[in-house]
C-alpha positions as CSV (number, residue, x, y, z in Angstrom):
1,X,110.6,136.2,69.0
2,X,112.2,134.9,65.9
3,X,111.0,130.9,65.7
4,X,112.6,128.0,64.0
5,X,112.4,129.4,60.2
6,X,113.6,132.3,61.1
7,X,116.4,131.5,62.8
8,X,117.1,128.5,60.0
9,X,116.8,131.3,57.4
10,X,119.6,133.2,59.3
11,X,122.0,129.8,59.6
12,X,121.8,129.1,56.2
13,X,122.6,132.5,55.0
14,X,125.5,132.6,58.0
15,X,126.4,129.4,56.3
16,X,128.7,130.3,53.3
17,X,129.9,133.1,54.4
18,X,131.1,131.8,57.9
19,X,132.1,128.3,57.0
20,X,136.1,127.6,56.6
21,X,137.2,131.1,57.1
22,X,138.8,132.5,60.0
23,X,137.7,134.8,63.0
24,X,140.3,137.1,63.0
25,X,139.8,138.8,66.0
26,X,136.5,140.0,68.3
27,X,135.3,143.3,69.6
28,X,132.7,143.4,72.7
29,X,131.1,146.5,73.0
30,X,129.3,145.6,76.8
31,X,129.8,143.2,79.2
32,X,126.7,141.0,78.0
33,X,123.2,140.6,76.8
34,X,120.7,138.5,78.5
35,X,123.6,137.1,80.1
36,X,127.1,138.1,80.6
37,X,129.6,136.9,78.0
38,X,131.8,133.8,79.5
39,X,135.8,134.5,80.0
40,X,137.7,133.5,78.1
41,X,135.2,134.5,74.9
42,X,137.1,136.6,73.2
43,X,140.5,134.4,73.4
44,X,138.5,131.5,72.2
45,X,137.1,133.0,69.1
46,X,140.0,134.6,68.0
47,X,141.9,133.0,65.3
48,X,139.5,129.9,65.4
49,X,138.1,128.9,61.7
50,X,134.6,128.2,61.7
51,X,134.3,124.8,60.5
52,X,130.3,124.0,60.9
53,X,127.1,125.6,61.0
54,X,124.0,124.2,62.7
55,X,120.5,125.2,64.2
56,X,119.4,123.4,67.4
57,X,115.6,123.7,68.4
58,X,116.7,128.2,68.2
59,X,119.6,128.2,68.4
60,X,122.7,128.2,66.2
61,X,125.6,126.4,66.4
62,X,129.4,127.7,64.8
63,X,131.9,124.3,65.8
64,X,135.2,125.6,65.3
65,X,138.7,123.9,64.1
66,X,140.0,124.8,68.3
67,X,137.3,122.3,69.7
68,X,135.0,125.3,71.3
69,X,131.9,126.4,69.8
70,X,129.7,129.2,69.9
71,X,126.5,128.7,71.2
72,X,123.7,131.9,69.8
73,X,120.2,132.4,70.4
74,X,118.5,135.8,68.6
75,X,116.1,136.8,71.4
76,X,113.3,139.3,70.3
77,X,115.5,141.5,68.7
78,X,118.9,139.7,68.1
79,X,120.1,140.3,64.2
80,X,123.2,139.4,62.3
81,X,124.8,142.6,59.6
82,X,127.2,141.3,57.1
83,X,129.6,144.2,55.7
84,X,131.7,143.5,53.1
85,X,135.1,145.6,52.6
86,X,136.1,148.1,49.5
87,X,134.6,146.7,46.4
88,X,132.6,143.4,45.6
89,X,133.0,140.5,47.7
90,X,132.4,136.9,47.1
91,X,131.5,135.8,50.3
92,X,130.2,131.8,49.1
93,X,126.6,132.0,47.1
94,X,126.2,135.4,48.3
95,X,127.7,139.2,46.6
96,X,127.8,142.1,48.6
97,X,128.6,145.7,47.3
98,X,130.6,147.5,49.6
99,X,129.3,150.9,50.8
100,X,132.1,153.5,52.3
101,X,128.5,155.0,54.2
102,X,127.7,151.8,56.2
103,X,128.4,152.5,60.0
104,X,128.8,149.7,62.5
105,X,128.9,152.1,65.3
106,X,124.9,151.9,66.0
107,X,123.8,152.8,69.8
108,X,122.7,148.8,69.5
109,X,125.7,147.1,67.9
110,X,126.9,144.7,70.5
111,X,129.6,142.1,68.7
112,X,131.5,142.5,66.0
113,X,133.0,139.1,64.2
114,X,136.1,140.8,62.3
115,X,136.8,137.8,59.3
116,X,139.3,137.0,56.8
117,X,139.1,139.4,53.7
118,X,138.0,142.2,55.6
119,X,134.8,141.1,56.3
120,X,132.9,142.1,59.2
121,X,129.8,140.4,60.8
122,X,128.1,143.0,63.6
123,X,125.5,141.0,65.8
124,X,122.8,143.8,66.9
125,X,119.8,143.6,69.2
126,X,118.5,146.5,71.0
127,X,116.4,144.8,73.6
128,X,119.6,142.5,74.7
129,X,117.5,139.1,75.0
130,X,119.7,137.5,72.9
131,X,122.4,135.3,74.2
132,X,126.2,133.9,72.9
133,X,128.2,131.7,75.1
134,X,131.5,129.4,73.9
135,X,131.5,125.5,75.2
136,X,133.3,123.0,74.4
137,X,132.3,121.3,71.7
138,X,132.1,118.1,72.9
139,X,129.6,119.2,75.8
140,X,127.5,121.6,73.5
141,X,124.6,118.5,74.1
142,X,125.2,119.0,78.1
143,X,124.7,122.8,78.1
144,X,122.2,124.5,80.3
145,X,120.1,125.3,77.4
146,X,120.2,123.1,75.5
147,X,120.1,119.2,77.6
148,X,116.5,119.2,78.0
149,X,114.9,120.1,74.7
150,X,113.1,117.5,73.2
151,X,113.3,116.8,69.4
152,X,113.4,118.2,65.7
153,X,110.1,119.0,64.1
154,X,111.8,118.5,60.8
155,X,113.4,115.1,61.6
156,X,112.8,111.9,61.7
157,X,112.6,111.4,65.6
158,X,109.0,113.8,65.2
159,X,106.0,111.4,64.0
160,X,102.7,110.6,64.9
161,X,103.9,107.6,67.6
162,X,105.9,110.1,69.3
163,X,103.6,112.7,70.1
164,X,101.0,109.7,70.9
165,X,103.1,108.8,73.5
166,X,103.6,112.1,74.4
167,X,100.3,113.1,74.8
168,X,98.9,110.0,76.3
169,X,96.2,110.8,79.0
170,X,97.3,114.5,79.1
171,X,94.5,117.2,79.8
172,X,96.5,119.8,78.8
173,X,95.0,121.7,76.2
174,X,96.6,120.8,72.0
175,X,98.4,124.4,71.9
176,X,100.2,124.1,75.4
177,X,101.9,120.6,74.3
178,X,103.0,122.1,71.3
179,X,104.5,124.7,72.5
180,X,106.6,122.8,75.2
181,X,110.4,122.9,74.1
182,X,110.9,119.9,76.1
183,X,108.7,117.8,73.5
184,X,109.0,119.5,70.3
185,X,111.8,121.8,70.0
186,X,111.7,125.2,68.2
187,X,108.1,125.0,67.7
188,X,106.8,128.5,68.4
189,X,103.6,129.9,68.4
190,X,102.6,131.6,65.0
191,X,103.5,127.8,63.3
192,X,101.6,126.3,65.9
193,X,98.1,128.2,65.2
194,X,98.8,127.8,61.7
195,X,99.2,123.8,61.7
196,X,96.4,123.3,64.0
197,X,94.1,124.7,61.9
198,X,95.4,123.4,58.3
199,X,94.7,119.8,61.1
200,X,91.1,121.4,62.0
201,X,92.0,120.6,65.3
202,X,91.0,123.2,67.9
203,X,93.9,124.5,70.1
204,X,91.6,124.1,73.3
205,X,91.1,120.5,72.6
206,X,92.8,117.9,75.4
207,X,96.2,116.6,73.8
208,X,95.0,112.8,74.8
209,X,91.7,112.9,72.9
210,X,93.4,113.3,69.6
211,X,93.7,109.9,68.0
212,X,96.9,108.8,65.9
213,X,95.4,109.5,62.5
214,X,95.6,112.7,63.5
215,X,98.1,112.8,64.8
216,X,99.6,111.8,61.7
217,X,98.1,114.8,59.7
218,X,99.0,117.0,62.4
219,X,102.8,116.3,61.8
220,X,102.5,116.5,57.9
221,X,101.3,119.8,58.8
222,X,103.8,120.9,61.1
223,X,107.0,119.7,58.1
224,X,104.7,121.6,55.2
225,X,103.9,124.4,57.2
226,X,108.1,125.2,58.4
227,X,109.7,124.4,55.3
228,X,107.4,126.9,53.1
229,X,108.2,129.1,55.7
230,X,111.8,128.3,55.6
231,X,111.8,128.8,51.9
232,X,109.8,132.4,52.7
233,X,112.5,133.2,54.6
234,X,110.1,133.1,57.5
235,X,107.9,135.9,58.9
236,X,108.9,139.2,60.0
237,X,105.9,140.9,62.2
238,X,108.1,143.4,63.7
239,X,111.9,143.7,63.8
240,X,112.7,140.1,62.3
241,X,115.4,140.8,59.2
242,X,117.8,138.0,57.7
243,X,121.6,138.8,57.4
244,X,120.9,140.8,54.0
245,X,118.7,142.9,55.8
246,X,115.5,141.3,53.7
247,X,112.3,140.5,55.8
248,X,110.7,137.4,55.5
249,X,107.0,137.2,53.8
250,X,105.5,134.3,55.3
251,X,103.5,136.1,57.3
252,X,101.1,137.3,53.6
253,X,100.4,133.6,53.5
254,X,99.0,133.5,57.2
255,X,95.3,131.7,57.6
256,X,94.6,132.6,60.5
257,X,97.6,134.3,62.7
258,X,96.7,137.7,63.3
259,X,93.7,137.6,61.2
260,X,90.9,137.6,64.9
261,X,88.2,138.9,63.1
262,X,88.4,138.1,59.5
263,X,86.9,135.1,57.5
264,X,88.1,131.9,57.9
265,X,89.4,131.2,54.6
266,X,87.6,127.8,54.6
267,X,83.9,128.8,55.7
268,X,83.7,132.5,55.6
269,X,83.0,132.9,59.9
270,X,85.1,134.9,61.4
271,X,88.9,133.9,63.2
272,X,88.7,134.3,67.0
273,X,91.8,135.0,69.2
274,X,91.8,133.1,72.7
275,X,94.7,133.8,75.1
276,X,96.2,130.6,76.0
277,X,99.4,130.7,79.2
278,X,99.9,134.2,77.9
279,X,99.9,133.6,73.9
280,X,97.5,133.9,71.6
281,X,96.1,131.4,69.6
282,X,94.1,132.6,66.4
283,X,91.6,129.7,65.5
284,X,88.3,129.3,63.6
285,X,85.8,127.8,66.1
286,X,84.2,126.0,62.8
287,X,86.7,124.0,61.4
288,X,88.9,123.1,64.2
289,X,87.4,120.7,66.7
């Protein structure tokens, strides 16, 4: 499942191309995806003008100039195409060279975002966990998904106090905690391992044993760790492709994701894998305590 740099790498190349122009009109090609789309979705895109672009925890937010927006989460699968029409468009920072061959008629091309200046925006995902829904904007905070998720790992609300308080007298295991979208939002697993063990703290370790200092280095880690993957374009391990259709490359500067068995880049013994509420966690038992 696409995690926070992923999906932040998709926002900001949605950015200029969807910001100030106009949704022109929508085609559904099923009823739904993980769930069905909301009445009324179709009437309340059409002919709005995208007028902001955010990402919440995984998801991304469009705010439009009608007061709805549209609320998207990628799944496992979920991708955005951009297609640009006859000749060479200037859609914001980005050029696309039109191509008479390109066919937005695939067996898994669920939306289609028709734009101003012929260009067209095709959302595909062929396992359908992905999700769209339109709100208004002024209760986007109050939706179903989106109430109870707790806060930024790349703002100012995430810091050592906070996850202290967090974690105070907790037994659940460092990896666990992390993971919880209702503390740390967006967090997922690969850039969980990963800042654990630039921390050398062991993902089995009891969230309130870990003293603030720590705790300190542990959230350092977390900021480094998503903004180099941001700038990567994050990591594609499977199906994971920006808007351009590039993958990301994070994933060739992994230390120990994926790597069970090979040597830990610090002391040469080798990464273990330990299953952990259904995920792995990839950890070298010598470094991280």
């Amino acid at each position: 499942m696409p995690e926070l740099p992923e999906v932040e790498t998709v926002k900001r190349a949605l950015e200029p191309v969807l910001k100030g122009r106009k949704i022109e009109r929508v085609e559904l090609r099923r009823a739904g995806l993980r769930f069905p789309f909301p009445q009324g979705f179709v009437e309340r895109l059409s002919g709005a003008k995208v007028q902001t672009l955010a990402r919440r925890a995984k998801y991304i937010l469009a705010d439009l100039d009608n007061g709805f927006s549209l609320i998207v989460h990628l799944g496992m699968t979920g991708r955005f195409t951009l297609f640009s029409p006859k000749g060479v468009c200037n859609l914001g920072e980005f050029y696309f060279e039109a191509d008479t061959g390109q066919d937005i008629d695939g067996p898994h091309d669920h939306v289609v975002l028709h734009l101003e200046q012929g260009v067209r925006l095709v959302y595909s995902d062929p396992r359908r966990f992905g999700m769209m829904d339109v709100v208004e904007t002024s209760t986007v905070g109050q939706h179903r998904l989106l109430k109870d998720i707790g806060v930024e790992p790349l703002g100012n609300e995430l810091s050592a106090a906070y996850l202290a308080m967090q974690f105070k007298s907790k037994a659940a295991p460092m990896k666990a905690i992390l993971l919880n979208q209702r503390i740390i939002a967006g967090l997922g697993n690969i850039y969980v391992c990963e800042a654990l063990f630039r921390s050398r703290i062991s993902p089995k370790r009891k969230a309130g044993s870990v003293k603030l200092e720590k705790l300190e280095e542990l959230v350092r880690h977390i900021r480094d760790i998503l903004n180099e993957a941001i700038l990567a374009g994050g990591s594609t391990l499977q199906d994971f492709k920006s808007t351009n259709g590039e993958q990301g490359s994070y994933q060739r500067r992994f230390l120990v994701y994926d790597r069970e068995g090979e040597p830990c880049c610090n002391c040469a013994k080798p990464i273990k894998r330990l299953v952990q509420s259904g995920r792995s966690s990839f950890y070298c038992a010598s470094c991280q305590k």
